[in-house]
N, C-alpha and C positions, 0 to 999 in steps of 0.2 A: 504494500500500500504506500502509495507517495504519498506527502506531506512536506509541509516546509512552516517549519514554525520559526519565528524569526525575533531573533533579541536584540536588544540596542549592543552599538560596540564598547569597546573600550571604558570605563569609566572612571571621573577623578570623584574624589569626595562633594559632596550638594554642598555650596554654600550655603551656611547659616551666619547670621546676624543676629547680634543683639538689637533690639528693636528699638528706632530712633537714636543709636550708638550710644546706649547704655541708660538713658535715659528713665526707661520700663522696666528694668528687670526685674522687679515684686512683679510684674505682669503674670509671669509665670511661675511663682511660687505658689500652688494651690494649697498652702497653707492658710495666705494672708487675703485679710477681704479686700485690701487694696487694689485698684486693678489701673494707677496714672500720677504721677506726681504731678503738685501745682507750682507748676513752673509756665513759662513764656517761652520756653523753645522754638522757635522758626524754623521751618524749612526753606531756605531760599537758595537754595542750590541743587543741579542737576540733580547731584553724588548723592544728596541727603533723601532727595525722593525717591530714587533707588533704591539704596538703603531701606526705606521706610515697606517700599513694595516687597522685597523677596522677604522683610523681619514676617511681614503678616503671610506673606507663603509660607513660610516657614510651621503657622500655626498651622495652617490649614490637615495639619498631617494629622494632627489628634482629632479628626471630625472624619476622616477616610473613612475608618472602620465603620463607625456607627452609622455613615450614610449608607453604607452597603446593608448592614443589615437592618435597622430600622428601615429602612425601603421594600428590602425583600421577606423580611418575616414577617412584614402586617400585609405582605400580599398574597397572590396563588401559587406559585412556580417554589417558594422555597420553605423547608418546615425544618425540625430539630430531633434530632437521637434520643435514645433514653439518654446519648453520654452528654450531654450539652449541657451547658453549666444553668443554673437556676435563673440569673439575670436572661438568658438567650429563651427557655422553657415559660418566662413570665412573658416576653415581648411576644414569642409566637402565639400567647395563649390570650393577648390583650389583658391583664391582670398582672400591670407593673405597679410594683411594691414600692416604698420611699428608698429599700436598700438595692436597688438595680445599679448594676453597675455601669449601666448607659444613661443612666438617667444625670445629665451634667449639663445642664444650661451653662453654666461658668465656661467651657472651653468655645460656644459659641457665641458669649457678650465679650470674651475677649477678644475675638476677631472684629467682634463689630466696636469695640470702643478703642482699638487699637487705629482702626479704619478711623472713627471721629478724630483722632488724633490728630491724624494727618490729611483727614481735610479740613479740618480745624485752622491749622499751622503753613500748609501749602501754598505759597505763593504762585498762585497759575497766570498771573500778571507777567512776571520776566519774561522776557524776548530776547532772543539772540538770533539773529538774522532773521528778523520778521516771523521767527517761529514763538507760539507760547512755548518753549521747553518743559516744563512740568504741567501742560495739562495732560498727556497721555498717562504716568503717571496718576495725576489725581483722577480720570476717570475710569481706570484700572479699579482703582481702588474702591470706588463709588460702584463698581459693578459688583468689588468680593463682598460689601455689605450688601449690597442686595439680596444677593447669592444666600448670604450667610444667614440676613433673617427669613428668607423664602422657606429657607430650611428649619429652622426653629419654628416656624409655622405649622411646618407639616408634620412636624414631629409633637407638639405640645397646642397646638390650635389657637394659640393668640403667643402676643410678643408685648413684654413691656418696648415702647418705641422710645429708642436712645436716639438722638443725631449731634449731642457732643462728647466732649472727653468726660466722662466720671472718676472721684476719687475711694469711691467706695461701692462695689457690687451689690452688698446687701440693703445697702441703704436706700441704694440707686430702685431698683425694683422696686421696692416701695413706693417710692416718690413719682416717678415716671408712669404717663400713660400706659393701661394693656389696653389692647387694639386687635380683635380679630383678625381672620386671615382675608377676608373682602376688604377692610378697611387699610390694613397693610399692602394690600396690592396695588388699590389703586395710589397710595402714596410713595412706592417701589416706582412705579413708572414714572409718573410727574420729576421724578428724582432723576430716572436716567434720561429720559426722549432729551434733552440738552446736547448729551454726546456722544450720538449714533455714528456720528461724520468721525468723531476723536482717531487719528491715528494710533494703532494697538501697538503695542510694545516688544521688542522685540530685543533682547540680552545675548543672541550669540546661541550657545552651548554650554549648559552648565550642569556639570557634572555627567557630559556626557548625552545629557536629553538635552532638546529640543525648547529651548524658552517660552516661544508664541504658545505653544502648547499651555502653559501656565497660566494664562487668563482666560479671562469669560469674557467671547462676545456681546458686549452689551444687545446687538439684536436680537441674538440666541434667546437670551433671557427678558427682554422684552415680550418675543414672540410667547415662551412659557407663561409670563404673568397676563398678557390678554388671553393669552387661550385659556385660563381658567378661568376668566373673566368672563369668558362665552362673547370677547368680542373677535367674532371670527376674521374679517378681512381686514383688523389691524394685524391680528399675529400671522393670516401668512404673509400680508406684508412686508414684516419681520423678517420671518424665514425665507424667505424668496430676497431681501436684501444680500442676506449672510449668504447665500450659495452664488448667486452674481461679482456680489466682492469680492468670495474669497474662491471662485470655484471650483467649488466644493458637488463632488456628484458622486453616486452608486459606483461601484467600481465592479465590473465583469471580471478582475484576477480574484477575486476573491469566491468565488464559487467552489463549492463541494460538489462532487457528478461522479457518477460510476461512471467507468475507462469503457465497458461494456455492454449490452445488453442480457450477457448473460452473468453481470456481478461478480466477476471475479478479480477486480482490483477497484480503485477507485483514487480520487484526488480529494484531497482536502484543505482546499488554500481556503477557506471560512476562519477558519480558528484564526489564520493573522489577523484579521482583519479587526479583532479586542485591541491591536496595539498600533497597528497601520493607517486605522482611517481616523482618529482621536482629534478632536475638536479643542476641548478643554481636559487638562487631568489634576490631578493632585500628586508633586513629584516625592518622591521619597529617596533617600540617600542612595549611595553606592557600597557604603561600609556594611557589611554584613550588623556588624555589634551595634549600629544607629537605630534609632526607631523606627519598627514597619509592621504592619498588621499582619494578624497572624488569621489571615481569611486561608493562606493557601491549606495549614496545618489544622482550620476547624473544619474543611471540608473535603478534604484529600487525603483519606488517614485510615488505620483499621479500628482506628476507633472515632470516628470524625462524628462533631457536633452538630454539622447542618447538612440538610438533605434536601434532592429534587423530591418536589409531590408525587404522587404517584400520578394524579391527571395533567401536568405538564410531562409525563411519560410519554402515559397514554396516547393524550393529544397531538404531540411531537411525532409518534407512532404509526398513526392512523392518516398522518397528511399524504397526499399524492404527491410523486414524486415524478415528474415529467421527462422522460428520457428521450434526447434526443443528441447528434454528434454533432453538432454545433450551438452556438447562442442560440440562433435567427434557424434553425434546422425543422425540418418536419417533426413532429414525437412521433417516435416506432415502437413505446414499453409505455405501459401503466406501472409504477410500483408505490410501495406504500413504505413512508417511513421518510421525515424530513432530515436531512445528512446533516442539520445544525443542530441537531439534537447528538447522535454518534450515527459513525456507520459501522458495521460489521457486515463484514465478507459470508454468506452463506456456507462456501463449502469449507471455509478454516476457522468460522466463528472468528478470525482477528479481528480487534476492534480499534479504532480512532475516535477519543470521544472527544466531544467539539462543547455542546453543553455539563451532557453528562456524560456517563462512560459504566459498563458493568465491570465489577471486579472482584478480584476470586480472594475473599479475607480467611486467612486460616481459622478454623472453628466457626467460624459461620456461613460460609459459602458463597455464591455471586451475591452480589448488592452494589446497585445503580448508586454511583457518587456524581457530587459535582465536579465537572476537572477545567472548568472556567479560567478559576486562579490560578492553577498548573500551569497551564495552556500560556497561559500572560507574565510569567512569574522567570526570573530569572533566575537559574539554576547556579550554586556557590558551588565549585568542587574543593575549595579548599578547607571548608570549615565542614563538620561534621552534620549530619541530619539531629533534628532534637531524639531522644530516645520514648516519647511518644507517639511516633512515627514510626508504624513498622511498614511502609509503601514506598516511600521515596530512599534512594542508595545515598542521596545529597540532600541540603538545605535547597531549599528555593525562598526568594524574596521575591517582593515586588515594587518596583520600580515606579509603579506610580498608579491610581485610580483613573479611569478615565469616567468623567463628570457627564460630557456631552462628544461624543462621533457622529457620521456622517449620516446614520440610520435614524438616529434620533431626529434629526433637522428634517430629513426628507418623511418621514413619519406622521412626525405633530406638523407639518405641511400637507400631508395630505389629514389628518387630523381635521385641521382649519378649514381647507377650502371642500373638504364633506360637509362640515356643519353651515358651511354660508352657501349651500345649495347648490353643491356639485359633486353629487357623489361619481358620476360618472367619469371627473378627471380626477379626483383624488383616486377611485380604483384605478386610471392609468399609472399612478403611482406604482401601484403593488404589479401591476402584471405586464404594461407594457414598457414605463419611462417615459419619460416628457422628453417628447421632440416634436419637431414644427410637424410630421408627417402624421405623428399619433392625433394633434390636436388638431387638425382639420380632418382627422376620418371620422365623418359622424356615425360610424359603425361603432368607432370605439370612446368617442366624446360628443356628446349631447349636445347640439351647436347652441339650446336653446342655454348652455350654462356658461356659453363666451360672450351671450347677448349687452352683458354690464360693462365689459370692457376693462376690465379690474389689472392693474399691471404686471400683478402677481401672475398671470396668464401667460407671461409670453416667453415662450422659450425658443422665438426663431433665432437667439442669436447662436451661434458657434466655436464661441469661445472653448467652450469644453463640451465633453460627451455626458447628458445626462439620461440616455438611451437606453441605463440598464433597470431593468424592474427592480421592484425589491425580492418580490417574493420567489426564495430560492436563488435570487440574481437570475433571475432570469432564462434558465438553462430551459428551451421550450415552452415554457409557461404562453407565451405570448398566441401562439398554433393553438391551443386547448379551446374547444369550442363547446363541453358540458360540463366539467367538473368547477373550475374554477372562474364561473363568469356571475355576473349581479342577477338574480332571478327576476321572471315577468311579474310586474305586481300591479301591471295595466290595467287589471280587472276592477282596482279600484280608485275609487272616485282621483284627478289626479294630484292634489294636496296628498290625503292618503299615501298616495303611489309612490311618489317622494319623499316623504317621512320614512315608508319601509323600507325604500333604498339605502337613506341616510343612515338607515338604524343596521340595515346588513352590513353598506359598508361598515360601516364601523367598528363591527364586529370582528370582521378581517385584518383589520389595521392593529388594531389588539393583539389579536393570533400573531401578527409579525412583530407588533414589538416585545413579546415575548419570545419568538424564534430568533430575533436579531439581536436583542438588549437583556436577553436572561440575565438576573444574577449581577448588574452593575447598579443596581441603587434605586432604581426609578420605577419599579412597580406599582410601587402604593401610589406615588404622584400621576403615572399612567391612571388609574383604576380609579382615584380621587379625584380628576380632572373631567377623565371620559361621564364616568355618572355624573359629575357637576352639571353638565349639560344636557341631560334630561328629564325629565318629570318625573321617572322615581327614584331617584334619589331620596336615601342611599342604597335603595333597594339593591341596586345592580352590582355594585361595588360588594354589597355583603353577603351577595348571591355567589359571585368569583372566588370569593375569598374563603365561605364556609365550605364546599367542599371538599378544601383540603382535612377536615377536622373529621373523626368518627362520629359524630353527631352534628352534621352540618345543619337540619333544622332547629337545634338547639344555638349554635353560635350565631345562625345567621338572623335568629332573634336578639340574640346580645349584640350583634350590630347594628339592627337598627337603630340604635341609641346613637346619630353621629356623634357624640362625646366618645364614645365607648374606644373611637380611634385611636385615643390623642391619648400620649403622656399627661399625668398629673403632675 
């Protein structure tokens, strides 16, 4: 079986800074409730707003872990062992205690009062040859707080609202508004639409990675806060900005496909594609002994604490798999079983798992793991595997979280423009690719949904290839004329008939971002947005979710309670 997993090269140790050169350092003593000295510190030099950006990167790494799994255990696709520790057994089970060991507001008010700091102190006024030099900086930075309360939103359901420097956390909370997560959004946006235009920041290589990669496209994150917002043709706005600027498209090397018809080898470039197509991430060092989440050893392990569901098995299992010998090819095979899930070879059972993977654990036999963070994780041969590991011959780290890639953007794009009444070119999303030839076939888009003229529409230009589906990448998909197409739902009245549309799509879109973005953090935000936008809410959301449970009628009554979400 070919495969090509690919790791970054070489690397030096991550810089780290003292934040504001020395200035914070109680910041991070989570002993003291201090969280800023009162001082007058200025930023008024390039050097200092650098500084100030990689200190608060720097935080960003104690928030990795917990976005991964607070995202994927209050969702469907991920659940926990009997071995999983009691904080991981409370989150999956919605019944978190005051002693959970992810329950830390604190590591998330100090990114965001670290961020007031220094837009506090930032001088975006200086010019040197007709440029602001420190505004790309300061709106870097104005995107990580966003970023940062978006997050404490979704995790606990309201935010006390900081927007200066505090000298005392617990006092602060106190004093300062709480504000819901509608009331939060719409003042997250107001806050960035100023600097959409900002030139993004870019450091070189540091430690090896990729700098750009280290921020958030303010579109990016625009486009997320309207689309929960249910304002649909701001966010694909949004997202159709970020893929023109930066372009950004579906990439055809990354497809999984049996070599075959008769399944006897196959390809697996899917799995790069966790570290190749990365938008935004969260970097983590290169030193084995520095700080790095220990996701690859909770789920890759013979005794590992987090598991695929069984109905994202299942589901993953049962998808049609379109065989044909090129992209753009006739399909000559029906088979069943989506290759981003694993593949295994019929006549040797060898397996390539891409989401997940079966594995043979002594004393208890096969059991499907997840091998996500394998897959993405940088293998140490020099330092020893932990000895609660009896899978891995080496340590593996990871090198970084990725926030937002390239599925994500083309996704909640067609997300958007299904819900502002076009379900027929957002499924061009999933099955053929936006190209000028797709969107004049009104076989395969609805001319009556170009009728507005919306700019988010046009992709005559040629800049780049956005030609590849998503679903599957494309291999055939596009030939399929019963399994994978919008059903007739003409028979009713034609309001109706579009709603159902809207409502299938959509249902698809889901299915993909859970085939393409398993297991990266964004489930629950998926599942909390998607139901956001329709009338039973939160019915839908607690429908997806209770199945994973042996008693999904019972849980999916304890979620109807939308509190029942949220950290206390």
């Amino acid at each position: 079986m070919k495969t090509k997993i690919k790791h970054k090269g070489a690397l030096l140790t991550l810089i780290t800074v003292l934040f504001f050169l020395g200035s914070c350092e109680d910041m991070l003593n989570t002993d003291s409730s201090r969280v800023a000295f009162e001082d007058d510190n200025q930023l008024k030099s390039p050097n200092d707003s650098i500084y100030s950006v990689i200190g608060i990167l720097s935080q960003l790494q104690k928030v990795g872990e917990p976005y991964v799994l607070l995202g994927e255990l209050r969702g469907d696709l991920m659940t926990v062992s009997d071995n999983a520790s009691f904080s991981l057994k409370e989150i999956n089970n919605f019944d978190i205690t005051s002693e959970n060991t992810y329950l830390n507001k604190r590591n998330y008010y100090t990114i965001i009062n670290n961020c007031n700091y220094a837009i506090a102190r930032m001088d975006t006024a200086i010019t040197i040859r007709n440029e602001k030099v420190m505004l790309p900086e300061f709106a870097a930075i104005k995107a990580i707080r966003a970023w940062t309360y978006f997050q404490l939103a979704q995790i606990y359901g309201k935010v006390s609202y900081i927007t200066e420097p505090i000298l005392d956390y617990d006092t602060a909370l106190k004093e300062y508004p709480v504000i819901g997560m509608d009331d939060l959004v719409s003042k997250l946006i107001t806050d960035l639409l100023p600097y959409i235009d900002v030139r993004s920041l870019n450091y070189g290589s540091i430690d090896g990675l990729y700098s750009p990669l280290f921020f958030i496209p303010i579109p990016m994150l625009l486009g997320d806060l309207y689309l929960y917002q249910n304002q649909y043709n701001e966010a694909a706005g949004m997202y159709y900005k970020l893929m023109v600027d930066r372009n950004y498209s579906i990439s055809s090397s990354y497809i999984s496909y049996w070599n075959s018809q008769a399944r006897d080898g196959a390809t697996g470039e899917h799995i790069n594609s966790y570290i190749d197509e990365v938008i935004t991430e969260i970097a983590y060092s290169s030193v084995p002994k520095d700080y790095h989440t220990d996701l690859v050893n909770m789920s890759f392990n013979n005794v590992t604490s987090l598991l695929p569901t069984q109905n994202f098995i299942d589901e993953m299992s049962l998808k049609t798999h379109f065989f044909a010998t090129r992209l753009d090819g006739t399909i000559t095979a029906y088979f069943t079983g989506d290759l981003r899930g694993n593949i295994k070879l019929p006549s040797t059972n060898e397996e390539l798992g891409d989401a997940f993977e079966s594995v043979n654990i002594a004393g208890v036999g096969p059991k499907m793991l997840i091998k996500k963070f394998v897959n993405g994780a940088q293998e140490e041969f020099t330092i020893p595997v932990e000895d609660n590991n009896g899978l891995l011959e080496n340590a593996y780290i990871l090198r970084s979280i990725p926030l937002y890639r390239h599925p994500h953007l083309y996704l909640r794009f067609a997300e958007a423009v299904n819900r502002a009444g076009k379900p027929t070119f957002a499924f061009a999303v999933l099955k053929y690719g936006l190209t000028e030839e797709t969107i004049a076939n009104p076989e395969r888009v609805n001319p009556a949904e170009l009728a507005g003229g919306e700019s988010y529409l046009d992709f005559s230009f040629t800049s780049y290839n956005v030609g590849t589906a998503c679903r599957g990448r494309g291999m055939g998909i596009s030939k399929d004329m019963s399994d994978f197409v919008i059903p007739d739902f003409s028979q009713n009245p034609p309001a109706v008939a579009l709603q159902d549309s809207i409502d299938w799509v959509e249902q698809k879109i889901l299915e993909e971002m859970a085939a393409e973005t398993a297991y990266e953090g964004n489930r629950f935000f998926d599942l909390l947005r998607i139901s956001h936008h329709r009338t039973d809410h939160p019915a839908f959301m607690a429908e997806k979710v209770a199945v994973k449970y042996g008693n999904p009628e019972a849980m999916k009554s304890k979620l109807m309670d939308i509190n029942a979400w949220f950290l206390k």
